[in-house]
C-alpha positions as CSV (number, residue, x, y, z in Angstrom):
1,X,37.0,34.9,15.1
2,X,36.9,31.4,14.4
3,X,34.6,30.6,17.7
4,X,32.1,33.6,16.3
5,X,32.1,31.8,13.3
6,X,30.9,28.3,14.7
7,X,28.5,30.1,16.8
8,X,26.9,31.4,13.9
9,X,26.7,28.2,11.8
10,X,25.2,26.9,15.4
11,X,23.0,29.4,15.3
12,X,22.2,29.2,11.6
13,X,21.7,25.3,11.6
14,X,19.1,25.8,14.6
15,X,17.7,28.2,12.6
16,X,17.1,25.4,9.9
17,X,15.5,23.1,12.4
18,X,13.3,25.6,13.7
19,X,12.0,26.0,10.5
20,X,12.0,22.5,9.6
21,X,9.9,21.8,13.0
22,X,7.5,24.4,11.9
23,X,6.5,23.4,8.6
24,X,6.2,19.8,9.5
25,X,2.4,18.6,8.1
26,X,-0.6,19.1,10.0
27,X,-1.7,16.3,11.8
28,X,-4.5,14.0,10.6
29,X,-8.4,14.6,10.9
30,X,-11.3,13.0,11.9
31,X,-14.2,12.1,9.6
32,X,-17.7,10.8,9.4
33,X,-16.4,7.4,8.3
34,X,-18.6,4.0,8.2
35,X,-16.3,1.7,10.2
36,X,-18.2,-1.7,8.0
37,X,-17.0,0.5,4.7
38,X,-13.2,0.0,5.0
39,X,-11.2,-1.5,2.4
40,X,-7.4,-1.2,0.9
41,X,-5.6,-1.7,-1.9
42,X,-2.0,-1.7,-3.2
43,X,0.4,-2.4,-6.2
44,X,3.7,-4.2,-6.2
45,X,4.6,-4.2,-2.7
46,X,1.9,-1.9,-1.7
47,X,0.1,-5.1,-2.4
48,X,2.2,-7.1,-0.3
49,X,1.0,-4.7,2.3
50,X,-2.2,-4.2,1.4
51,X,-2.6,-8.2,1.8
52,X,-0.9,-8.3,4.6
53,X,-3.2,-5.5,5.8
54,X,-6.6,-7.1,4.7
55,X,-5.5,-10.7,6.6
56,X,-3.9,-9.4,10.2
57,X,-6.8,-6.7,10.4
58,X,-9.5,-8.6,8.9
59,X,-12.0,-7.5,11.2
60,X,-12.2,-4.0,10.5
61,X,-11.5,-4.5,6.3
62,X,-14.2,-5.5,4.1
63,X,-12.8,-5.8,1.1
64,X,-9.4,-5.7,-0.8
65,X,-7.6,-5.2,-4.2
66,X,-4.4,-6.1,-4.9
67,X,-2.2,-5.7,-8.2
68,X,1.3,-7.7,-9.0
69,X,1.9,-8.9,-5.4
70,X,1.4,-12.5,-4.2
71,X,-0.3,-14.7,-0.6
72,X,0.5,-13.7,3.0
73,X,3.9,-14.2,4.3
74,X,4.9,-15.5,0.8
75,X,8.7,-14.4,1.5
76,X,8.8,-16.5,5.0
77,X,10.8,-15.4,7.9
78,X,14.6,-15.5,8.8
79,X,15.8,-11.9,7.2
80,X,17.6,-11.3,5.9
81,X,18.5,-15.1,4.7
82,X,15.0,-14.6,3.3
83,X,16.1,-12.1,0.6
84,X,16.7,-15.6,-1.7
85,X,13.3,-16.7,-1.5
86,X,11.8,-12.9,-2.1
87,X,13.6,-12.5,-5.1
88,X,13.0,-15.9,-6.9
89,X,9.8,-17.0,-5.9
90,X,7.7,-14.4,-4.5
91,X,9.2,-12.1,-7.8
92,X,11.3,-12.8,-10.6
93,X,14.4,-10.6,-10.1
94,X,15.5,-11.2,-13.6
95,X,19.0,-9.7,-13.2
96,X,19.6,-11.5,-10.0
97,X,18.4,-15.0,-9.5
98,X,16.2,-17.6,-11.9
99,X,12.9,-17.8,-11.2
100,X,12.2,-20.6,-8.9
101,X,8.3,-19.8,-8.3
102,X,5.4,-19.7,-7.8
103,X,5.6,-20.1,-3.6
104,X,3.4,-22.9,-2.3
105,X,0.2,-21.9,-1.5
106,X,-0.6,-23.8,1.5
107,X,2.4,-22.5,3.5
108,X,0.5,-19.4,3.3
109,X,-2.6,-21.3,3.8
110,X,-1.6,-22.8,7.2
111,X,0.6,-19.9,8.6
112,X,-2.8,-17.5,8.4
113,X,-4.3,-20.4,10.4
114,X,-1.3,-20.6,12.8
115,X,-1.4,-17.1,13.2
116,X,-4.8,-16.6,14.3
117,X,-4.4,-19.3,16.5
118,X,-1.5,-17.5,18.1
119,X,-3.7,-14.0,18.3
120,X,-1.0,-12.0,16.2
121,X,-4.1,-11.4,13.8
122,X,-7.6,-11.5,13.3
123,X,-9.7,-14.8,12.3
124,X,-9.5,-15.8,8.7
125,X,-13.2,-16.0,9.0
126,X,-13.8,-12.8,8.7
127,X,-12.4,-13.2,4.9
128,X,-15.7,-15.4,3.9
129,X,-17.7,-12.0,2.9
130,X,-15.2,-10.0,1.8
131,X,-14.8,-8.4,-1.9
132,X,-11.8,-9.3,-3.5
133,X,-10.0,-8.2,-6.2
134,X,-6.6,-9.3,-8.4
135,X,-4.9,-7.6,-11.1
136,X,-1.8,-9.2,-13.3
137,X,-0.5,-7.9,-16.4
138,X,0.0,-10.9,-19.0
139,X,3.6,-8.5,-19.4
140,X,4.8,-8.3,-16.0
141,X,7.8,-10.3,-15.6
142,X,8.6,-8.9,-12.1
143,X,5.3,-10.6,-10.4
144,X,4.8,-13.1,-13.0
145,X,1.2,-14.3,-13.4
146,X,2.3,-17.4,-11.6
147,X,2.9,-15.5,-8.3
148,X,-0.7,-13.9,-8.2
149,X,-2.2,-17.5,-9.3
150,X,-0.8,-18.7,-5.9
151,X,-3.0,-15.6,-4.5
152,X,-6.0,-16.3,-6.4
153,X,-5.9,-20.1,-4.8
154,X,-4.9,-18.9,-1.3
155,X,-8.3,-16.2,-1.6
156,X,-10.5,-19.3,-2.8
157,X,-9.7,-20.8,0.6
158,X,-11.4,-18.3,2.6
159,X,-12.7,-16.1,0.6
160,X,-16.6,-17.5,-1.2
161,X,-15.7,-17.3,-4.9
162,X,-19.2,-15.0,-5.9
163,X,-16.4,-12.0,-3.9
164,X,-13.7,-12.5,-5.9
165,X,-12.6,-11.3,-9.1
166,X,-9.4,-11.7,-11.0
167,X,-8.4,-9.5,-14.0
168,X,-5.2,-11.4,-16.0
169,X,-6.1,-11.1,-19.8
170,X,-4.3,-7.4,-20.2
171,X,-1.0,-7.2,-21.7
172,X,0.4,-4.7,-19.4
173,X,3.4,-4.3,-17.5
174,X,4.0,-4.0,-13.9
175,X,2.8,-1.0,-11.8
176,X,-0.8,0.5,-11.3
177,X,-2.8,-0.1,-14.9
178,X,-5.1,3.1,-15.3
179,X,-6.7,4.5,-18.2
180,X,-5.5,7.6,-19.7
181,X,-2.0,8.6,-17.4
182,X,1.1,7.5,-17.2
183,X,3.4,5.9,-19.8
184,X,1.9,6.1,-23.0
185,X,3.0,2.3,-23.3
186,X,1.0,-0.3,-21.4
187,X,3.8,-2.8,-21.2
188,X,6.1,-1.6,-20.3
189,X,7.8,-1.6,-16.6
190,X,9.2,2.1,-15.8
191,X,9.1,4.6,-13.8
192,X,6.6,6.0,-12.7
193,X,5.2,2.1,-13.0
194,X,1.8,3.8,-13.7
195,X,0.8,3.0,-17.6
196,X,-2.2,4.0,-19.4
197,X,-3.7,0.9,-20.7
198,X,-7.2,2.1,-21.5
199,X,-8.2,0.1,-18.4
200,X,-9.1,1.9,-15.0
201,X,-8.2,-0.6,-12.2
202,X,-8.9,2.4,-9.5
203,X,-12.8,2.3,-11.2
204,X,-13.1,-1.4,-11.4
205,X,-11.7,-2.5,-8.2
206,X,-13.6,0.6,-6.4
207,X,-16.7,-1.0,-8.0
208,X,-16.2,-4.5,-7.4
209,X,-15.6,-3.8,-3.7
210,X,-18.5,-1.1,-3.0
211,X,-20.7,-2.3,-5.9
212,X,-22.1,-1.0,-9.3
213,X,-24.0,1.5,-7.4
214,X,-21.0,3.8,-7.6
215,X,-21.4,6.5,-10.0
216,X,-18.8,7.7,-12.9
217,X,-15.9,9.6,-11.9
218,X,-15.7,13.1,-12.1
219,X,-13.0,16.0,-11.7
220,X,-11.3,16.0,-8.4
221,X,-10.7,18.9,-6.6
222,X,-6.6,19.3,-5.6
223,X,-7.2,21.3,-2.8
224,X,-9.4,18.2,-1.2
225,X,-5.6,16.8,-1.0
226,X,-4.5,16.6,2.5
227,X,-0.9,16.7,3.6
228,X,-0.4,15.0,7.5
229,X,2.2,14.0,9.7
230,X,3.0,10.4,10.1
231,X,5.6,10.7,12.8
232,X,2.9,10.4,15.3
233,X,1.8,6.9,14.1
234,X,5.0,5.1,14.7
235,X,7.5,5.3,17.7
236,X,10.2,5.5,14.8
237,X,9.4,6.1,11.7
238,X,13.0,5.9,10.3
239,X,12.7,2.2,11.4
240,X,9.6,1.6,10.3
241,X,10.4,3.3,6.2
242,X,8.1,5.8,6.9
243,X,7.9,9.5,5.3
244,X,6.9,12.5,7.2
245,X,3.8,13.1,5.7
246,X,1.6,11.3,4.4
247,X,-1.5,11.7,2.0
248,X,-5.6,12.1,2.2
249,X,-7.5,12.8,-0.5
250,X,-11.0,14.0,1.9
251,X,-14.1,14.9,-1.1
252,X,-16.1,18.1,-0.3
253,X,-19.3,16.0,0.8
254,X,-17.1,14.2,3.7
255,X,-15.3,17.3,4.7
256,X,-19.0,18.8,4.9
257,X,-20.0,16.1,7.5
258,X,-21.4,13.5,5.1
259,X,-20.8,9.8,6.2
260,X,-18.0,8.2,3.7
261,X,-16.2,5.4,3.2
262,X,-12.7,5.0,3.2
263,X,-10.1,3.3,1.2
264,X,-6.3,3.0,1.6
265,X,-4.0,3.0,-1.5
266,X,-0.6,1.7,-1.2
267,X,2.1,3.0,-3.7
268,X,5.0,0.4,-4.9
269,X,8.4,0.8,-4.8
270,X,9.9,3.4,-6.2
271,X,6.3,5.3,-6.3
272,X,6.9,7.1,-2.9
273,X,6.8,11.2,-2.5
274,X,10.6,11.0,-2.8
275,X,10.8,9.4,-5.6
276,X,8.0,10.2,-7.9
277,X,6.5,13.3,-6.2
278,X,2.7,13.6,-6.3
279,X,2.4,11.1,-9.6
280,X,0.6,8.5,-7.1
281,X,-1.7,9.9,-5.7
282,X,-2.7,12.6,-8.3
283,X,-2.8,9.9,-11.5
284,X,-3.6,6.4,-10.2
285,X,-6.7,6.7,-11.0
286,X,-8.7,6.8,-7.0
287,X,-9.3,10.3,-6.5
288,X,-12.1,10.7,-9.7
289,X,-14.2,7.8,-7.7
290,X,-13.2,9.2,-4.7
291,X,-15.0,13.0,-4.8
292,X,-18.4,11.3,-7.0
293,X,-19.0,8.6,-4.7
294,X,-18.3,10.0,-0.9
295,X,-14.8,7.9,-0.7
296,X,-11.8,9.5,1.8
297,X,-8.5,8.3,0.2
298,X,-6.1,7.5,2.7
299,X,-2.3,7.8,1.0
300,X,0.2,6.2,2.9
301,X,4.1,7.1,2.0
302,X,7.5,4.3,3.0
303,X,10.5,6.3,2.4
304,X,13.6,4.8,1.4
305,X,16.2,4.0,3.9
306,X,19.8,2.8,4.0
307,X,21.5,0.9,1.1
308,X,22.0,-3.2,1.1
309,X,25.4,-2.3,3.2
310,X,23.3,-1.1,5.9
311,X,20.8,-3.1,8.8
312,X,17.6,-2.0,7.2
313,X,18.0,-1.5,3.6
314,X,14.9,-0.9,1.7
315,X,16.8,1.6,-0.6
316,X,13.8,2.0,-3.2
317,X,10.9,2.9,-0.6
318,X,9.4,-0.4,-0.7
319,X,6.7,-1.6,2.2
320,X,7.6,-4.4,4.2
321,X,7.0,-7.6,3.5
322,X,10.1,-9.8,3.7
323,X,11.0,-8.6,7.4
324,X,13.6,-5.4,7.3
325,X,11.5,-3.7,10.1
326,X,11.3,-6.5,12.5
327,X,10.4,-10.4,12.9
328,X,6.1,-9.4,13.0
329,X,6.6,-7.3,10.1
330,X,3.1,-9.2,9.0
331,X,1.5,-9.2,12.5
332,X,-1.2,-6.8,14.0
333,X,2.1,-5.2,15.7
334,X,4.2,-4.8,12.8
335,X,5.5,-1.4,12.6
336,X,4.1,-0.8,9.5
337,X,0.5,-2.4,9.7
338,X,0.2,-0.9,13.3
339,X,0.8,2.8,11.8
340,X,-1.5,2.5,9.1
341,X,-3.9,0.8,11.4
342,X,-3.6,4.0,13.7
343,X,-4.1,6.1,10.9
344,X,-7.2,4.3,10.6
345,X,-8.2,4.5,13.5
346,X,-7.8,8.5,13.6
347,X,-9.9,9.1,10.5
348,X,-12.7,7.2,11.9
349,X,-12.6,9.4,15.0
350,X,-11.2,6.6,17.8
């Protein structure tokens, strides 16, 4: 009796998988994209990546936003040993460590160079025409405005000033500043680190990158929400903090044929599927631009993983940029960058 009984939890936990297997997400589909109309943005460490993103692939981006986060490989190398200088100079981890910031700007400055030099990314050059913009809440004590200064000054040196634009006169908190969701209270810092401020940084960043010939938003359509599977842009998405499935938000027009452009989104920690559902990518603000102006919305989810008592702890869902997925964790070949880039890369049709 007792083997019969195994079997049939054998049986009945293959039963799960099966099922599992079969409803995993769809895998991601091609577009009419213009390749010289991709651009990314991100909050918290979603900006860390989304910088990260707009410097190692700066060939194929043409313009970036980036909200509460601060210059390229601002945390350094050496993790974990690094975790002192994330916490107390790239961000002010109040209940940790004193602030010790901002991080120097031409460490940044020179690495970029270095790096190019080296081939682990793309020319800095290619930074001169891009748009550029920055978002800090005057009431975000976890990227204090001193961090995103540093980012401001490391833009100016490649990037021509008439590009860039810098929004830091707006009492908010940290997270994604939007105009009419999320907490009622703009400064506040809570989940889901999306407060209504009366301010839509999805419109104004949208516009500053693509231009004022953008029209107003309108209603967006949920079923143009696309669930896909990631696991086939990573050779280990466990080790790489990567969901499942990932998000696309594809307007009618584009789904129709129509050339579009294409934008990535990066959440911040704690803002993943996991954590806060659909809140991301339903009320930060993209998808209204998105279905007016011919936009595809490319979602991209970390997962949480591990605890601090574990080799890779990113326990909160955060995107890498102090190192826990490997030592080129902001190259071309980090496991990160390289999955989003291959995302890219299949929504474009390569």
């Amino acid at each position: 009796m007792i083997a019969i009984y195994w079997i049939r939890l054998i049986i009945a936990c293959l039963g799960v998988v099966f099922t599992v297997t079969s409803m995993a997400a769809p895998p991601l589909p091609s577009f009419n994209i213009d390749e010289n109309s991709i651009s990314v943005s991100g909050v918290s460490s979603g900006g860390y990546l989304a910088q990260q993103f707009h410097v190692a692939y700066s060939a194929s981006v043409m313009g970036a936003a980036i909200i509460a986060a601060g210059p390229y490989r601002c945390a350094g190398t050496g993790y974990p040993w690094n975790l002192w200088r994330v916490f107390n100079r790239c961000m002010n981890a109040q209940d940790m460590t004193p602030f010790l910031g901002p991080p120097n700007v031409q460490d940044s400055i020179q690495v970029t160079r270095d790096e190019a030099d080296l081939g682990h990314i793309d020319d800095p050059g290619n930074l001169q025409n891009d748009k550029v913009y920055l978002f800090s809440g005057t009431r975000d004590e976890t990227v204090p405005s001193a961090v995103m200064g540093t980012l401001n000054r490391y833009y100016g040196e490649f990037v021509d000033d008439v590009n860039m634009a810098y929004v830091n006169d707006i009492a908010a908190g940290h997270g994604m500043i939007t105009d009419d969701g999320g907490n009622a209270r703009c400064d506040v810092t809570e989940t889901p680190f999306i407060n209504d401020c009366d301010y839509d940084t999805a419109g104004a960043l949208l516009t500053h990158i693509y231009g004022n010939e953008l029209v107003p938003p309108g209603d967006w359509d949920n079923n143009a929400l696309l669930a896909f599977d990631q696991g086939e842009f990573s050779d280990d998405i466990r080790t790489a903090s990567l969901n499942d499935t990932g998000y696309v938000y594809v307007p009618e027009s584009c789904r129709n044929g129509q050339q579009c452009r294409l934008h990535v989104a990066f959440h911040g920690c704690r803002q993943h599927f996991a954590a806060i559902g659909n809140i991301f990518y339903t009320q930060a603000g993209y998808n209204e631009w998105a279905e007016t102006n011919n936009i595809i919305v490319l979602y991209p989810q970390a997962a949480a993983r591990g605890s601090v008592f574990f080799p890779w702890p990113n326990p909160r869902g955060c995107w890498d940029w102090w190192g826990y997925t490997g030592p080129d964790f902001y190259h071309k070949s980090g496991a990160q960058l390289a999955a989003v880039k291959a995302m890219i890369d299949r929504l474009i049709g390569r």
